[in-house]
C-alpha positions in Angstrom: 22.6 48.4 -5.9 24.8 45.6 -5.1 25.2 42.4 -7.8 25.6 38.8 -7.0 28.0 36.8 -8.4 27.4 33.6 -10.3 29.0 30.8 -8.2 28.0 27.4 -10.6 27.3 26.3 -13.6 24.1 26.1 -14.4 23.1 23.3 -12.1 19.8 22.9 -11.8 16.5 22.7 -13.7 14.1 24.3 -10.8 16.9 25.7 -8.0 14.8 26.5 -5.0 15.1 26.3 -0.8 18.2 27.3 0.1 19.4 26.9 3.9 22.5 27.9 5.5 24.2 25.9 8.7 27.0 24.6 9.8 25.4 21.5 10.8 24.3 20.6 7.2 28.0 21.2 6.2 27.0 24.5 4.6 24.6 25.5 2.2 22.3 23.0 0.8 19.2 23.2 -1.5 17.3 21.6 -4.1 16.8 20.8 -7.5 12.9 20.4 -7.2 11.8 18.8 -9.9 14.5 16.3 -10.3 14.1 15.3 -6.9 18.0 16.5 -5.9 18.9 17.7 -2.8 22.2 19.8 -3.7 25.3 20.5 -1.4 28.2 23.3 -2.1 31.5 22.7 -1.0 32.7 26.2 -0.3 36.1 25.7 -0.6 36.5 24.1 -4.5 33.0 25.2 -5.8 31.7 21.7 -6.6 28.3 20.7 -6.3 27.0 17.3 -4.9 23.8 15.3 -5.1 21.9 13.6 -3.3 18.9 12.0 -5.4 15.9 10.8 -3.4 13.6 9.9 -6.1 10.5 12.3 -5.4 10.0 15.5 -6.2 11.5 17.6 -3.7 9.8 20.3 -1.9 12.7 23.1 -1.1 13.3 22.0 2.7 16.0 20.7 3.9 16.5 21.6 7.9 19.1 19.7 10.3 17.4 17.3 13.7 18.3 17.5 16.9 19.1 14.0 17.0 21.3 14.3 13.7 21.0 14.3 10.4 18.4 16.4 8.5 14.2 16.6 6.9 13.6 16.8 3.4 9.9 17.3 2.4 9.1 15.2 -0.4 6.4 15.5 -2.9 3.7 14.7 -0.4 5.5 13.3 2.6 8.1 14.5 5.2 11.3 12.1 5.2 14.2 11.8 7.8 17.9 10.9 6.8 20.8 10.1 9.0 24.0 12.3 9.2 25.6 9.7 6.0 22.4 10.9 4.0 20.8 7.4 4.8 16.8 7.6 4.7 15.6 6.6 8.3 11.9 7.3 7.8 9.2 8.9 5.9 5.6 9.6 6.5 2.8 7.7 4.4 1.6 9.9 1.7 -0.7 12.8 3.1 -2.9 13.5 0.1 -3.9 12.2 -3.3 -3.7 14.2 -6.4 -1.6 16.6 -8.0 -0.8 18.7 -5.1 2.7 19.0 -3.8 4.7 20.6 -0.7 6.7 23.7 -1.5 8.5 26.0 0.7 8.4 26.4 4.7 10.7 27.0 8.0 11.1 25.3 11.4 8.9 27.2 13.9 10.5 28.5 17.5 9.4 25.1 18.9 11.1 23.3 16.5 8.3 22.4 14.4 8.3 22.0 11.1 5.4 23.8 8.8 5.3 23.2 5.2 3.1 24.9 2.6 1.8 23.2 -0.8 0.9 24.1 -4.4 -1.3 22.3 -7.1 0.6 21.9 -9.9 -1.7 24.1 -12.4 -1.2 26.4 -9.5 -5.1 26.3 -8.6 -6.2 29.2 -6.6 -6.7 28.5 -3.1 -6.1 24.8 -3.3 -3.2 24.4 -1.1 -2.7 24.9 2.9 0.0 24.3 5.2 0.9 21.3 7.1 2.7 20.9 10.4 5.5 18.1 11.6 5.3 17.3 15.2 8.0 16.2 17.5 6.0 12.8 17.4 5.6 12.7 13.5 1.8 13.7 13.6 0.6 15.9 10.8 -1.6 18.6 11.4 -3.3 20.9 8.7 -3.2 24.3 9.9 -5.1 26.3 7.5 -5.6 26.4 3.7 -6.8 28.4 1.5 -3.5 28.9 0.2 -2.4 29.1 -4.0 1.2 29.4 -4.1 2.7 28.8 -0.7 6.5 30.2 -0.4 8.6 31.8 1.7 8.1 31.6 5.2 10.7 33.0 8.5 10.5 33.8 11.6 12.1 36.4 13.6 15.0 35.7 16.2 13.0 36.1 18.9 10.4 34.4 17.6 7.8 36.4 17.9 6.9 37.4 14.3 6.7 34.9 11.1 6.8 36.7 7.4 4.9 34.6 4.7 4.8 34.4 1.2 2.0 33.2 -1.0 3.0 34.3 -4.0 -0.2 34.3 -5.9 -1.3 37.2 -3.5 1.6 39.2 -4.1 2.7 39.9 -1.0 4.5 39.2 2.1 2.3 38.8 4.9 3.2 39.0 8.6 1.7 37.1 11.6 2.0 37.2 15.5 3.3 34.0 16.9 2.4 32.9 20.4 4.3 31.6 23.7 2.9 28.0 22.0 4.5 29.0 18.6 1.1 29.0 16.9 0.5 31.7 14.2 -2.1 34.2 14.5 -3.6 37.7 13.2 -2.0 37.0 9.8 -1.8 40.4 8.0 -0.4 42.0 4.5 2.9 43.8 5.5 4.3 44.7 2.1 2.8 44.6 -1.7 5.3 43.6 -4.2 5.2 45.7 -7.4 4.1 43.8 -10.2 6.2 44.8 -12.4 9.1 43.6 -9.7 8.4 40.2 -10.3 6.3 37.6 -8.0 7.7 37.3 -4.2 9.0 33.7 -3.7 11.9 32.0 -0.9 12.7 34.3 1.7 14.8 34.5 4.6 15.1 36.8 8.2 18.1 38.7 9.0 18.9 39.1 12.8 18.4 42.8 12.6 14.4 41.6 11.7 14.5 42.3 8.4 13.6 39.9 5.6 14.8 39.0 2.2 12.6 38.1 -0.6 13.5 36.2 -3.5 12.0 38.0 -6.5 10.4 35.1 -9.6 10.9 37.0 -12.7 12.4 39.7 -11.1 16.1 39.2 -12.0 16.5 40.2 -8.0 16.3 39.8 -3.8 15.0 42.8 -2.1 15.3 43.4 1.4 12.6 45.0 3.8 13.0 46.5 7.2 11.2 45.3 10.5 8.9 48.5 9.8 8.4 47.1 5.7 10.6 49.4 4.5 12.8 49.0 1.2 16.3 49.4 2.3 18.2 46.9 0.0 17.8 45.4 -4.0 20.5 43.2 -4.5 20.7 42.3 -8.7 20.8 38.7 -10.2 22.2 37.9 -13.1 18.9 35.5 -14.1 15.5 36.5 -14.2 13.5 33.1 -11.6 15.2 34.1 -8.9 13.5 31.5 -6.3 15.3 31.4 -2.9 17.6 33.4 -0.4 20.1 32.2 2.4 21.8 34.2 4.4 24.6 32.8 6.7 26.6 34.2 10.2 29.3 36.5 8.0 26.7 38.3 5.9 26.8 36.0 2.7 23.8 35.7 1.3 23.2 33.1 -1.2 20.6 32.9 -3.9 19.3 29.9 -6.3 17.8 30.1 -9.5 15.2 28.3 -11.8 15.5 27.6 -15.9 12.0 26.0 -15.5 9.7 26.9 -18.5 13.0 28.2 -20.6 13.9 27.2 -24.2 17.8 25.0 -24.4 19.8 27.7 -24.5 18.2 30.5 -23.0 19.2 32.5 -20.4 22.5 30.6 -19.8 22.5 31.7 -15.9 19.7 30.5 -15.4 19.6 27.1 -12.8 23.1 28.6 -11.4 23.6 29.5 -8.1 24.7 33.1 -6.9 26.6 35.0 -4.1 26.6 38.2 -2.5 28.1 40.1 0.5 25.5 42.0 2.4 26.6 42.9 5.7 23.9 41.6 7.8 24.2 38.1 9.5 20.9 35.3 9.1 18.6 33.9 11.8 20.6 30.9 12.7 18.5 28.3 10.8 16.3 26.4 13.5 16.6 22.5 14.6 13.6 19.9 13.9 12.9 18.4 17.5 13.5 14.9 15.6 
């Protein structure tokens, strides 16, 4: 089994949504709780911030038009290509419920899960952005809404609630909507609680593993075929990027000062398998 390599300090409290493109100048993610959006610069190591004083909900994705989304606590925002907020939808709910994970869908769309924050089961549901800025609600019944990819050609999304845990696979139509939603792999329980994932372009998927001290990939048919070990047991999200890096954050959330020193750091491996290219909001 393959082991990543601690890349940071510890540098976060709650590490989560990582994204990969060249756009974005790299990989970027978030510091959740603190409300950080985070940005490596591959070439010294150092870490940026860029504090936008919400709670942020692991999605940053680059617009068409330049510049990139961030989901806030319970709103989508847009910022300019200097990191500038250009606009940011009224609150879309009252009450201690907040976005948490989600993906750009094939028509550039982007869908956004939630969670209550005593994790309530079945509370939450997921949202979608429009090219226009409406917000739909597409279903609910959700807990712990995570990871969330699709497939290069688009035809196939892999979902995360990781209350349920699984990852569940649905059909996606010409129109991009998602359909016959289905269990496609059980986690073992003992393997931690699935969390962030991300698609490879062979159709494979890679699951971030909460308490799991690991990312394991599956195979288009749900096969195991890959555990890659993590030096910190929240392992919370996965990126992969065009030369087969993949790149993996971390949580210290709910950890005593002191513990687990790894923990909130980000990590790096060499896997051999390139990403989906990470898909641009029509914004």
């Amino acid at each position: 089994m393959p082991t990543a390599s601690q890349i940071t300090d510890s540098v976060t409290y709650h590490g989560e949504g990582a994204v990969w493109h060249e756009g974005l100048g790299g990989l970027r993610w978030v510091d959740m709780l603190e409300g950080d959006v985070l940005s490596l610069d591959e070439r010294t190591g150092s870490v940026s911030r860029l504090h936008t004083g919400s709670p942020v909900a692991c999605v940053v994705r680059p617009r068409t038009t330049g510049g990139f989304m961030v989901a806030l606590e319970r709103s989508f925002a847009a910022y300019d290509a200097d990191e500038r907020r250009e606009w940011e939808t009224p609150p879309l709910w009252e009450g201690a419920i907040r976005f948490n994970e989600g993906a750009v869908d094939p028509k550039g769309r982007l869908l956004l899960g939630q969670m209550a924050y005593d994790a309530a089961e079945g509370a939450s549901a997921m949202f979608r952005l429009g090219a226009d800025r409406s917000v739909e609600r597409l279903f609910g019944g959700l807990t712990i809404s995570n990871g969330l990819g699709f497939t290069a050609d688009g035809s196939r999304a892999y979902f995360a609630d990781t209350a349920t845990g699984r990852i569940d696979v649905f059909d996606v139509t010409d129109e991009g909507e998602l359909t016959e939603r289905r269990p496609f792999v059980t986690i073992p329980e003992d393997a931690g609680g699935p969390d962030g994932l991300c698609v490879d372009v062979d159709g494979g998927f890679w699951v971030a593993l909460y308490n799991g001290h690991a990312v394991r990939r599956y195979s288009a048919s749900g096969e195991l075929t890959e555990i890659v070990e993590v030096g910190a047991a929240r392992v919370t999200s996965c990126a992969l990027t065009p030369d087969g890096t993949l790149y993996i954050t971390t949580s210290r959330e709910g950890l005593a000062p002191g513990e687990e020193p790894a923990a909130g750091a980000l990590f790096r491996a060499s896997v051999g398998v390139a990403g989906v290219p990470i898909r641009t909001v029509e914004l």
